[in-house]
Structures are given as C-alpha cells and as structure tokens.
N, C-alpha and C positions, 0 to 999 in steps of 0.2 A: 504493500500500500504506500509505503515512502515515508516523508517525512510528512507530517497534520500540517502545519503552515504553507507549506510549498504547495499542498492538497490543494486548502482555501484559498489560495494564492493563486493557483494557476486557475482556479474555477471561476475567479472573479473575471481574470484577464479573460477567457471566454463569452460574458455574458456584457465587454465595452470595451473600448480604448479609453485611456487615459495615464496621467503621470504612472508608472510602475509603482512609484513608490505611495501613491495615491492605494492601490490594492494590496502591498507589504502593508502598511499601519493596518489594515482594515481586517486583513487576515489575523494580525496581532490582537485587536480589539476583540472578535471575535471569539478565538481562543480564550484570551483574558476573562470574557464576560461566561463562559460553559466551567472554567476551572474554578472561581472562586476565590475563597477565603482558604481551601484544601491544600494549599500548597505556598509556602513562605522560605522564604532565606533569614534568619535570626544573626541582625549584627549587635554590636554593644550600644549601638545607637538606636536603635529600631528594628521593631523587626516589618519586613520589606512585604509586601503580599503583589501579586500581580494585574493588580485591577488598573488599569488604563484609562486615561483621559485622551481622545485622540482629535486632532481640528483639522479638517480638510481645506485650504484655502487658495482659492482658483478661480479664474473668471468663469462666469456666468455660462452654461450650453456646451463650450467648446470642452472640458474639463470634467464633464461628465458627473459632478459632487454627487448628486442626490440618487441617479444609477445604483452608484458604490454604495451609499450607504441602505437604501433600498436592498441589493444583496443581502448584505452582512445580517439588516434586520432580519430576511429570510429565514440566512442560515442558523440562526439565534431561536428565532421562533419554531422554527421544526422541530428542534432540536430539546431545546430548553426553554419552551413557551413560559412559564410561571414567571420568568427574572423580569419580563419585558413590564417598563412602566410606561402610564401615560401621562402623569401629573406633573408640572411644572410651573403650573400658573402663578402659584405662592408659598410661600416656606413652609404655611402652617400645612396647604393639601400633599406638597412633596412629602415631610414628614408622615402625614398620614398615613402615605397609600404605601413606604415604603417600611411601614412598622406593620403593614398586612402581608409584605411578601415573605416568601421563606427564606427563615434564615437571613430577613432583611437584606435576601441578595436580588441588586435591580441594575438593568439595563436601560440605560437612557439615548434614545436616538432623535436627534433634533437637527432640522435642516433649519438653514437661514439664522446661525448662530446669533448673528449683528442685531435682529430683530430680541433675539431673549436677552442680551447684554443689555440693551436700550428699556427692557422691561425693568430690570433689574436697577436702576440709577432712580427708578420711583420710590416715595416715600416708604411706599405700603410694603416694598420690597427690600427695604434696608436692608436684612441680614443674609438675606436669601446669598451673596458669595461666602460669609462666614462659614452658612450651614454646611455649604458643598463642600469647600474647603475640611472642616471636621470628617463628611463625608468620606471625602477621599482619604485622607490621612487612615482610615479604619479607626475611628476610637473605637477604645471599648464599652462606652456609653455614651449616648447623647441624650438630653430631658428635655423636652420641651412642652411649657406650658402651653394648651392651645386654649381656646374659647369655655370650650364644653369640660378638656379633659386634660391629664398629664401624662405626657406619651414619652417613656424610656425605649431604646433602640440600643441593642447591643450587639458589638460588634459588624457593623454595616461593611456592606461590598456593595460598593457601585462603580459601574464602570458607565465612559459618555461617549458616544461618535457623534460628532458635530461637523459644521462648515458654513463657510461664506466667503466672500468676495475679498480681494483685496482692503479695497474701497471702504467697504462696512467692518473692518478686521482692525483699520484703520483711524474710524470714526469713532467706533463704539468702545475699544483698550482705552484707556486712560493709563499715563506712563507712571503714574503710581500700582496699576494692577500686577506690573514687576515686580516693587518688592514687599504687597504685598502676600506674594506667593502665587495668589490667582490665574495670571496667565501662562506660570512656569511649568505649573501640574497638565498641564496640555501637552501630547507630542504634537507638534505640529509640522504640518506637511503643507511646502506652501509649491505652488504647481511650477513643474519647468517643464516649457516644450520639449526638449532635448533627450527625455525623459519618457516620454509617451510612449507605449506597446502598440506594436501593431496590430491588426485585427482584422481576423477573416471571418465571415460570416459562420455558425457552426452546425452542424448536425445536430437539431433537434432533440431525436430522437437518444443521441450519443449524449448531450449533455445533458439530458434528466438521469439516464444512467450513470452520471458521476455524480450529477448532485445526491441523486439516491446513496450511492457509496458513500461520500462524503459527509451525510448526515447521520449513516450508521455508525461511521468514525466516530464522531462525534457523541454521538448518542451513547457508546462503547466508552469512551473517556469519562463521558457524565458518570455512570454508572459503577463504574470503577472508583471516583471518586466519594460518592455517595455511600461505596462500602466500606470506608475507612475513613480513620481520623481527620487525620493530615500525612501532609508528605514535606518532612524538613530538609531542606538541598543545602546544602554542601559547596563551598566555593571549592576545588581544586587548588592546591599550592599555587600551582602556576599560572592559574586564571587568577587566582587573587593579585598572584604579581603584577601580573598584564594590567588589571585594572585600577591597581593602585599606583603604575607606572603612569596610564595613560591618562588618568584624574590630574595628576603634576604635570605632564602637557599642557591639558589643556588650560591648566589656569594660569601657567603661563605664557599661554598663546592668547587669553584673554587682555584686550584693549580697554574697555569700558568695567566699570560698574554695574552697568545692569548687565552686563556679559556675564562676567561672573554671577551675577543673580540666576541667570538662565539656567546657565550649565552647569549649576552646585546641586540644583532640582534636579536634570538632566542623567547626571550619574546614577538618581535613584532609579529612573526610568530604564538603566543600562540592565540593569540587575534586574528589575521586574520583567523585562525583555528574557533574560538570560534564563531566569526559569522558564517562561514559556517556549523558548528554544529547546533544552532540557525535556519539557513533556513532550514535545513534538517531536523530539525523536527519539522518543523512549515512552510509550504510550501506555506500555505495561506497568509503570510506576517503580519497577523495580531499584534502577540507577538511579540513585540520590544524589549525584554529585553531579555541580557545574561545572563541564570542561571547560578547557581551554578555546577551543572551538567555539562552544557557547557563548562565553563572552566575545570571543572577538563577532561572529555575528549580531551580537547586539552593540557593538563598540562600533564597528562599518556602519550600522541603520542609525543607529542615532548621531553620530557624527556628519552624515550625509543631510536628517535631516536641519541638525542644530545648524549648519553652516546657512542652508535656505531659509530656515524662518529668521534668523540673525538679521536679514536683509530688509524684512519686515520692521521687526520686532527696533531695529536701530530709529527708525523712523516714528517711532511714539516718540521719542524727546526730542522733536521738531518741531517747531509751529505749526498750525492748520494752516497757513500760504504753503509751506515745503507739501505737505500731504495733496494740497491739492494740485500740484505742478506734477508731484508725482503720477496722482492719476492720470493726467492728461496727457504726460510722456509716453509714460505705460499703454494706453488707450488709443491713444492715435498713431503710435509708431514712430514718433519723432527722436532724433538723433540729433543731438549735439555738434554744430557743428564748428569748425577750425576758425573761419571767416565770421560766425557769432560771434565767439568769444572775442576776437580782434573788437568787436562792437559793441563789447558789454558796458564798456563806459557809457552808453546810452541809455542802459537800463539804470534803475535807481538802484540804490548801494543795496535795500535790503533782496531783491531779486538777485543779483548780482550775487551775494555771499549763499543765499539756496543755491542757485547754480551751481556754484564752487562746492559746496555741500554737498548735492546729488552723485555730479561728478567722482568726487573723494568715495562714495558711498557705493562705487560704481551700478548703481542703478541707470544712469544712462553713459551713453558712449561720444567719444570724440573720434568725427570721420572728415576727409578732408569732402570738399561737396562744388555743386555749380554753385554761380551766384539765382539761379531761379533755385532751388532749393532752398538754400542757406535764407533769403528772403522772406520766402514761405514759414520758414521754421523762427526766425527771428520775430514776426509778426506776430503769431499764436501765441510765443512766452508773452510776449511785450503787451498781449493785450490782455493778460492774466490781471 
C-alpha cells in the first residue's frame, strides 16, 4: 500500500492541479485530524501532539483552495465523520459543540479565512483567538462560563484547514497576531506557480477505487488507534541531532524579529510533522521511534514552506500604501523597471522608499524594458 501521506497525496493530485505543496499540507492535515491526541513526542518543555493548523493562501480560481480542501473534508468524513465540526460563529457555540464531540476531538474546515478573521476583530468576539489558541496548544482543561451553563473540556484536539487570498491574508493579520502566537500556529502555504502539478484528466472509474483503498487505510489507522492508549515516539539520536542542528541555523539565518517569532512556533510544527511521517510509514504502530529520515522530511516541508509564507508574512509591518502597491504589482503583472527607477525622483519620497522596500523584499523585479512599457508601468504606481 506504500507510504499513508504519499496515498493522500497522490489522491488529491488526481482529483486538481494546483501548488504541490498546496496537496503535501492537506494530506498532512488530514492524517493529523484521523490520528488525534493517540500519538505524542514528550519533550521537557511540552509534550508535542500532532494536530495541525494548516492556511492555504493563493489567488482566487487559478489555485484551486477550496477543491483541496473540499477533498480533505471528504476524506475526513468517510472516514472519521464524528470529528467534523460546524460551529464557529462565536466562542461560546465553538465551545459548545466541541465539548459534544468525542473525546472533544474536532475538525475545522473553513474557506475564505479573511472573512472569519474580520468576524473575529468584533466586540462580541473578543476572545474567540485566545480560545483557539488554548485550543490548539491541547490544554488539559479549558472552563468556560457560558449563558445557561459551565462547560469544562478536557484535553481538546482540534485541528483547522483554512484559506484565502493574498489580498484578505493581508488585510485581515494585524502585525501584532505574530507575537501574539496566532498566526505562527498556522502552517502556511502561500501558492507558487513554479510549483503547480500537472494534471491529466482520470479514470473515473480507477479513482473511486483508490479513494475506496485509501479510506480503508484510513479507516485501518483509526481503529488501531482507538484500540490503544497512546503511542509515545521517540526522537532517534541522530534525528534529535539533525534537529537541534538545524533549529541553530535557522535562527541564525533569521533577519527580523518576527522571523524568529515564526520559526520558534515553526520547529514545533517540524516535530508534529515528524510523527505523522512516523505513522505513515509504519501504520502498524509498532516502531516508536523518529528516524532520521522522519525528520529531515518534515525539516524539507517546512523549510520550503516557512521561506514562502516569510514573503507574506514580512509585509504585515508595512503600511497599508506598501500592501496595496503590493497587490496591484502582484495583480496586474507589473515589473519594475530600470528606466523607472532613473525616475523615481518624480515620485514623492514616501512611494519612492515602498518601492525600494518591495524591491529589497524581492517581491517585485528589476528588468531593463522599452520606453512604451516603462511609461505604462511608471503611470499605474504614480497614480497609486
């Protein structure tokens, strides 16, 4: 049968084109939300469980978001229908509905992320990022007083697939949601063309008999798990090295403050990877230990993704003028040009230092161009 992620992985690629690594998180999500709270890495700091927060974020049609996460719901509800929640409207019905599921283990699938982030900056909704946040961490209790009642939740597992646009990814963070932890429990996947699977139309008939496989997989995992405690993993000597090697890379390869904000979260997320790497290919539960292998597969995907969303994520402590020059670069294809910049003394000093900004951010490019382009392109910033 192979390896479970490469399964859901290669099933997704089947049923759309889009970024690869749009269908890697998704398969990961997946997995995470069927496994549970059943399987942990215990550090001296925490102990690690593999529930995922995962953001899809890509333009609009071209990018396929809501496809992917349509699968994933699929393969979740076939599977392990009772986790799937619906409530998110307010803190007190989330609480509710997830102190009715088993085992308070829930699955959240929500398109159009920028829309519930905007809900969430409302009064009535003040705590609602706190809640999630405890959420995800896994405490071991949560109390909350509601209207009618006082609702204890112990031990929660919740895992989220989400997505939006650049644009609304943009609008809706606030560059404090860094450090207050909030948008770091995200992996985030932000789309590249370069990136994209190609896609040939499939055999029908052929891919209901994988998804059939692929949900007795699944169903086979569930059930094994459900008959046992837990399953405690084991770093490997030399996966621990690797990982405490490449933790001192990369912080210092960190530039920024909120860099380091990202990729301090990020490392947890290497290890929650790393187990679900672990079960996936070893489905009998038997090997307890995180190879070496393991980690670096989860060290490649999140390194891959943490460079993409960085690209993002640097653009919350910019003014809304940079964000919006952004989109319009991004949006209409424009290219920076050689014979611009010769002309920027035209522009006022604060477009001028965005520019230079963007530029340094390599979000857009310097090409040398005619003068009917270069004109064209100097027009549209200038009338920003």
């Amino acid at each position: 049968m192979g390896n479970l992620l490469e399964n859901i992985e290669d099933y997704i690629k089947k049923t759309t084109y889009s970024d690869a690594y749009f269908m890697k998180s998704a398969a990961y999500f997946v997995l995470s939300s069927i496994v549970g709270r059943k399987a942990f890495i215990r550090k001296s700091y925490a102990t690690i469980y593999p529930n995922l927060w995962v953001m899809l974020i890509g333009p609009s049609s071209i990018s396929h978001k809501s496809t992917i996460l349509d699968q994933a719901t699929d393969l979740i509800y076939n599977s392990h229908p009772s986790v799937i929640m619906a409530n998110m409207s307010t803190p007190e019905g989330l609480i509710q509905e997830l102190s009715e599921q088993p085992d308070n283990h829930g699955v959240m699938v929500k398109d159009e992320f920028g829309g519930i982030l905007a809900n969430m900056n409302r009064e009535y909704m003040n705590n609602m990022k706190d809640l999630l946040m405890e959420l995800y961490d896994s405490a071991r209790k949560i109390k909350r007083r509601l209207r009618s009642e006082t609702i204890e939740i112990h031990t929660p597992y919740v895992t989220w697939l989400t997505a939006t646009t650049p644009a609304r990814f943009l609008t809706a963070f606030k560059y404090d949601d860094i450090y207050t932890g909030f948008l770091n429990r995200f992996v985030i996947c932000n789309y590249k063309p370069d990136r994209v699977t190609k896609y040939t139309e499939p055999n029908m008939y052929q891919l209901g008999m994988e998804k059939t496989d692929l949900l007795l997989q699944l169903m086979d995992l569930k059930n094994k798990l459900e008959s046992i405690n837990y399953v405690e993993y084991i770093l490997a000597d030399d996966a621990n090295e690797l990982y405490k090697k490449y933790q001192q890379e990369r912080i210092d390869k960190a530039m920024y403050d909120h860099e380091l904000a990202v990729i301090s979260r990020y490392f947890f997320n290497i290890l929650k990877l790393s187990i679900l790497n672990a079960i996936s290919s070893d489905t009998t539960l038997t090997n307890k230990t995180i190879t070496i292998e393991n980690i670096q597969e989860a060290i490649k995907t999140m390194d891959t993704l943490t460079e993409s969303a960085l690209e993002l994520i640097n653009l919350l402590q910019l003014n809304p003028t940079v964000t919006r020059i952004y989109h319009i670069i991004k949006q209409s294809g424009i290219i920076l040009h050689s014979d611009l910049l010769k002309q920027s003394r035209l522009l006022n000093n604060e477009l001028n230092n965005i520019i230079n900004t963007l530029i340094s951010l390599k979000v857009v490019k310097i090409i040398h161009c005619n003068k009917d382009e270069d004109e064209k392109c100097y027009q549209i910033i200038k009338d920003i």
